[in-house]
N, C-alpha and C positions, 0 to 999 in steps of 0.2 A: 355516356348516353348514346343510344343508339337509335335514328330516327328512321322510321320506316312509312308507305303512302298509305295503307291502309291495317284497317283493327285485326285483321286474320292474319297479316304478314308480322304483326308484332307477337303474336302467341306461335306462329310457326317459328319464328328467329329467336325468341326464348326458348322453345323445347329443343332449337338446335344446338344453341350453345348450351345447355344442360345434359346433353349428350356427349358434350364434348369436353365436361366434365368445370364449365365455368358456371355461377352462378347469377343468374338474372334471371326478372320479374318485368312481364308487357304492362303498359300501363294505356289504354285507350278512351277515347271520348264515347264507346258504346256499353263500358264496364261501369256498374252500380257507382255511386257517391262515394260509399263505402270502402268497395275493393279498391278504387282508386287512391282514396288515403290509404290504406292499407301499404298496398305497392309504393307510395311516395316515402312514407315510414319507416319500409324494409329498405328501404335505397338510402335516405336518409343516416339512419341507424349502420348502413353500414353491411348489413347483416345479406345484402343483395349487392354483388359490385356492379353488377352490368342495368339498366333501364331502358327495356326496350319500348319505343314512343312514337306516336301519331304526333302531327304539330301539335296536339293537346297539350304538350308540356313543351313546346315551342316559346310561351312566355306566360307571365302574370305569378310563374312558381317560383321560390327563392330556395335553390339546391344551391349552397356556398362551394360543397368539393369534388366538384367535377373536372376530371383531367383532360378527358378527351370528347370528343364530339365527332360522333361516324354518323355519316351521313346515307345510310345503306340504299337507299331509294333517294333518286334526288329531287328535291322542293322542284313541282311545277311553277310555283310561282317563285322570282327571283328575292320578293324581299322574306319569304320565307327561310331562304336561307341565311339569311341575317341574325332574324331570329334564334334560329336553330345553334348559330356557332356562338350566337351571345350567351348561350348557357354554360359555356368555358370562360375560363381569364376572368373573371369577375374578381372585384374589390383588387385589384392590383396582383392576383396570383400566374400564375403561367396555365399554358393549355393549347391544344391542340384540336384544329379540326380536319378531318377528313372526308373526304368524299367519294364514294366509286363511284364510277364512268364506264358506261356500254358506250357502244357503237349510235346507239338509240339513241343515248343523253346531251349529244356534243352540242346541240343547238339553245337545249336547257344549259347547257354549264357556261357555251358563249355569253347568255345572257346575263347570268350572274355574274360575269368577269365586266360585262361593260356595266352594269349597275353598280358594282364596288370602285369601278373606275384600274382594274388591275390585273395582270394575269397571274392566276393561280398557279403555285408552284408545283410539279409533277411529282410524287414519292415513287420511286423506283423500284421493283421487286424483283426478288432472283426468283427466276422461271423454275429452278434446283429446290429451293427449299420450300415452295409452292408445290411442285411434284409431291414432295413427300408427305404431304397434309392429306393428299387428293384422295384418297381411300378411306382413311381416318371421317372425313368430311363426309363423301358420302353414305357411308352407314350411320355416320350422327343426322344425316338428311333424310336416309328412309326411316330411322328412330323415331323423327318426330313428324313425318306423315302419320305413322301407324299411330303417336299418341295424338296428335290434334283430331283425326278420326273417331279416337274414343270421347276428347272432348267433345267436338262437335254432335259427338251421341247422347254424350250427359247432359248439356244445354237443351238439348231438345227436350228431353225428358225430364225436363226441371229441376236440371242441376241434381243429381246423384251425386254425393260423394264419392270419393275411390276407395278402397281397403287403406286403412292404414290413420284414416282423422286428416286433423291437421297437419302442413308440409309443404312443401316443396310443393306437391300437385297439386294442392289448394292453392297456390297464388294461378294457377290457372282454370279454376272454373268457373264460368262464367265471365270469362271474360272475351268472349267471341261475339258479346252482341246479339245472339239469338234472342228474340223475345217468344213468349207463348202468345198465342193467337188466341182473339176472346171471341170463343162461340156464341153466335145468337139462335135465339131460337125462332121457326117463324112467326110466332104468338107476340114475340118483343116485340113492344111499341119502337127498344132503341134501333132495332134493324130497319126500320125505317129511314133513321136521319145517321145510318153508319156514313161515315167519312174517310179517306186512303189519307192517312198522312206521314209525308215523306221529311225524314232526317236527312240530312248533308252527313256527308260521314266523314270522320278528321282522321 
């Protein structure tokens, strides 16, 4: 599982590891009832290895085989990250969590280190076989600009399918959260007592 802060960072970090030729499906707190079992089902089953996630599945889901836990954006809030790595090691199995760290993060990650009561261990990278990813990465990264672009064209427009049915690109539409905006007319009585209301977004 892979957790990210926001529902457009989980559909851009699934098109990119699908570029990069791994399989995963976002799963967010602004996608239907529906698509979201859907994407728990394909993760589940197997059929999705990777599950990219807002705290949405942070807790209350029961995924038994989960190996690792990336923490790609780090929990603003410290006991969010507790949550998040609780979705590994469950019933007595093994598991791994990780977490990347900007420059930005350090103050966020001190926190979590004094709320667990311990310092977190450092994974070391060869800067060499990093290098060689780096080209590779970024054309898996302008790939899925260029696709989130088309999704975010299709949601607007009421979710259009893509050529092709069902697939792979169906676990991503609609699920960026766009909703359609409900026109009133000036004659509606309801344009009187319209109301702004605002979601939290996970």
């Amino acid at each position: 599982m892979v957790f990210c802060s926001t529902c457009q960072n989980t559909v851009r970090t699934a098109l990119l590891l699908r570029s990069l030729g791994l399989a995963a499906i976002p799963l967010n707190g602004q996608m239907t009832q529906n698509k979201r079992l859907a994407a728990l089902t394909k993760f589940k089953a197997k059929s999705r290895s990777i599950l990219i996630s807002t705290d949405v599945a942070s807790r209350g889901l029961d995924i038994p085989h989960v190996d690792v836990v990336v923490n790609f954006d780090i929990p603003t809030h410290s006991k969010d990250y507790i949550h998040r790595v609780g979705r590994t090691a469950r019933a007595g199995r093994a598991g791994i969590a990780i977490t990347l760290v900007s420059q930005y993060d350090v103050e966020l990650y001190q926190r979590i280190e004094h709320l667990i009561g311990k310092k977190l261990p450092l994974y070391k990278t060869e800067e060499n076989q990093v290098m060689v990813l780096t080209t590779r990465v970024a054309e898996a990264q302008r790939m899925a600009k260029i696709d989130l672009k088309e999704i975010l064209s299709n949601d607007k427009k009421g979710g259009k399918k893509r050529k092709g049915g069902e697939g792979e690109d169906d676990d991503m539409e609609g699920s960026t959260g766009i909703r359609k905006r409900i026109k009133f007319s000036k004659n509606n009585k309801q344009n009187k007592n319209k109301k702004k209301f605002g979601g939290k977004k996970k």
